[in-house]
N, C-alpha and C positions, 0 to 999 in steps of 0.2 A: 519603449516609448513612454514618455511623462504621463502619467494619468490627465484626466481633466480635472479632477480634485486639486493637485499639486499644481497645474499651470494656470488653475484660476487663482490660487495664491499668488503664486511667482508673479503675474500679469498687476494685482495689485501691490504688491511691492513696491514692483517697479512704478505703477501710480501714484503709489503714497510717497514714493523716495524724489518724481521731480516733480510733486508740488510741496515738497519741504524741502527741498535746494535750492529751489528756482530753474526754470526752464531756462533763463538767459544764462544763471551760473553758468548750469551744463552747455548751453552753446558754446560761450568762450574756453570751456575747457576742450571741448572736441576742437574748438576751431585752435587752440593751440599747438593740440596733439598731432593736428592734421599739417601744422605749418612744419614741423621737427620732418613728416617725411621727404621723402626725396621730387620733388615736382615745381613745376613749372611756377605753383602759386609762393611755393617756400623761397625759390630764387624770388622770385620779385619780392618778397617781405623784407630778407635779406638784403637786397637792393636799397628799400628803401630806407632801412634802419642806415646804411651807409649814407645814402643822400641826408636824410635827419641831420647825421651825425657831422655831416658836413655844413650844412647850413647855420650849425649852432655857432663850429669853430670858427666859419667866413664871420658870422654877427659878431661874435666875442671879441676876433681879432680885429673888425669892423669899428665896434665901439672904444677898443683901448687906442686905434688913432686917430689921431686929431683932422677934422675935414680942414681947418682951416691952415694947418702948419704942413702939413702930407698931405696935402692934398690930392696930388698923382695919385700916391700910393692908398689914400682909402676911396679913389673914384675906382681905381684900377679893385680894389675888394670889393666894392658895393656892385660894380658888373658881375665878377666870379660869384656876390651870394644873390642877384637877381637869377643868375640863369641857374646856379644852382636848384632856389628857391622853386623856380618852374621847372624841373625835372622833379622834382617831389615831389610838386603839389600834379603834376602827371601821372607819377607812380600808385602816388593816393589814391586817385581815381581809380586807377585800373584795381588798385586794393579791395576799394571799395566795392566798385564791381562783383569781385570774386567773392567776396564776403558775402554779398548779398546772398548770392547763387546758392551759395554753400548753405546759408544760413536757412536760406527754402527748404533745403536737403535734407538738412540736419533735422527739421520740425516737422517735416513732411514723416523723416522717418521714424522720429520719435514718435508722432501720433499713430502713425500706422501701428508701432510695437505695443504700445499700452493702450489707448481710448479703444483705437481702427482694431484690436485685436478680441479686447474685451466683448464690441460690439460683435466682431464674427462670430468667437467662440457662443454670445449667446443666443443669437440669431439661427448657427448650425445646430448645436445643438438643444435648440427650445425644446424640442419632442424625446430628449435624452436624459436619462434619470443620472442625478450624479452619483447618488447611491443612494439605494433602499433603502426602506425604513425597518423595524422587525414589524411582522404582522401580528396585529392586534396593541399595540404598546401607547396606541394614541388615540382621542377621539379622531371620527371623521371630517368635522369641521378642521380640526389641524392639519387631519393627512393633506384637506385637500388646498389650508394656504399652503404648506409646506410643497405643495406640487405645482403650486400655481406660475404660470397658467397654461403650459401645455404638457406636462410631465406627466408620468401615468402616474394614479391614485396610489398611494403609500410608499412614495420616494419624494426624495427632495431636488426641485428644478433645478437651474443653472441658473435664473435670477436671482430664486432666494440665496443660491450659494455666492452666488455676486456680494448682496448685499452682506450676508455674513463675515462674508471674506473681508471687504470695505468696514467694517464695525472694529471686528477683531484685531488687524493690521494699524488703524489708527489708536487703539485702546492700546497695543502691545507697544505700540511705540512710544505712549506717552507715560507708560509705565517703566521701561527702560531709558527714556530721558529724564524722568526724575530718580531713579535709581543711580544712573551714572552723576547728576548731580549732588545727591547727596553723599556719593564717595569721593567728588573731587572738592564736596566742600569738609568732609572729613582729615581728606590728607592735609587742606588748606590749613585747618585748624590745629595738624599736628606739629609742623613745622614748627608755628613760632612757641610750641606748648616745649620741645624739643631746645630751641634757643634760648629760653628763656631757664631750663635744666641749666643748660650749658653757663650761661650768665652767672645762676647762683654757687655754682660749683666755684 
């Protein structure tokens, strides 16, 4: 089983990663992943992209004729894109619907895995040392933030490892974001240094 050391990281990971995506990102990404399976909501999507797609050709084909010269014939298209039009704007609804649903699900579960988790983890174990300290290696005013506030004296709590974890995780990330930036402003800068060889040759 995962220590509590490694899932209080993992736990912030995953915290630091969807408040630097965005949480609505990852909605729409699940809610796309979810549309690809096999179910009831992907046929209506499906459906609907077809009704769309209908409704565009009726308008298109709608505007290239003349109300005044064909007339029949663009009364008889302005019918086929009205009712098509309300079978869409039908489907939409029902879209909508689903999406809502989903979207509660989807946040519900996300919170539950990262905030809803964090909070369990520190709540059960508040009286659980995440690991000792050595003895003697520290004053006791230290041992006893370091324990604070229900860990026994010469270990370190589950809050402070909270917070550690939260410090570390956002410092690492923003060391590795200016890291990868100054390699892809590197390569940037090799290209034209490369073309411009080529040029003088």
């Amino acid at each position: 089983m995962l220590s509590l050391v490694l899932m209080i990281v993992f736990v912030h990971i995953a915290i630091y990663l969807v408040n630097t995506v965005g949480a609505s990102t990852i909605d729409l990404l699940v809610w796309h992943l979810y549309l690809k399976l096999p179910s009831s909501t992907s046929r209506n999507a499906c459906e609907q992209q077809r009704l769309k797609k209908n409704v565009v050709e009726l308008k298109r084909e709608m505007n290239s004729t003349s109300s005044q010269d064909e007339f029949a014939k663009w009364a008889k298209l302005r019918r086929r894109h009205d009712k098509a039009l309300e079978e869409f704007e039908a489907m939409n609804k029902i879209i909508s619907t689903q999406k809502s649903s989903f979207d509660w699900t989807v946040k519900t579960a996300r919170w539950l895995s990262t905030n809803g988790l964090k909070m369990f983890l520190q709540f059960w174990y508040s009286k659980t040392p995440v690991f000792a300290l050595p003895h003697g290696w520290l004053p006791y005013y230290v041992e006893w933030i370091l324990s604070f506030p229900r860990a026994p004296l010469g270990s370190v709590s589950i809050q402070v490892w909270n917070n550690v974890c939260a410090s570390a995780v956002a410092v690492f990330a923003e060391m590795l974001g200016a890291l990868l930036v100054q390699i892809i402003g590197q390569k940037g800068s090799a290209v034209p240094a490369e073309q411009e060889a080529k040029k003088a040759q």
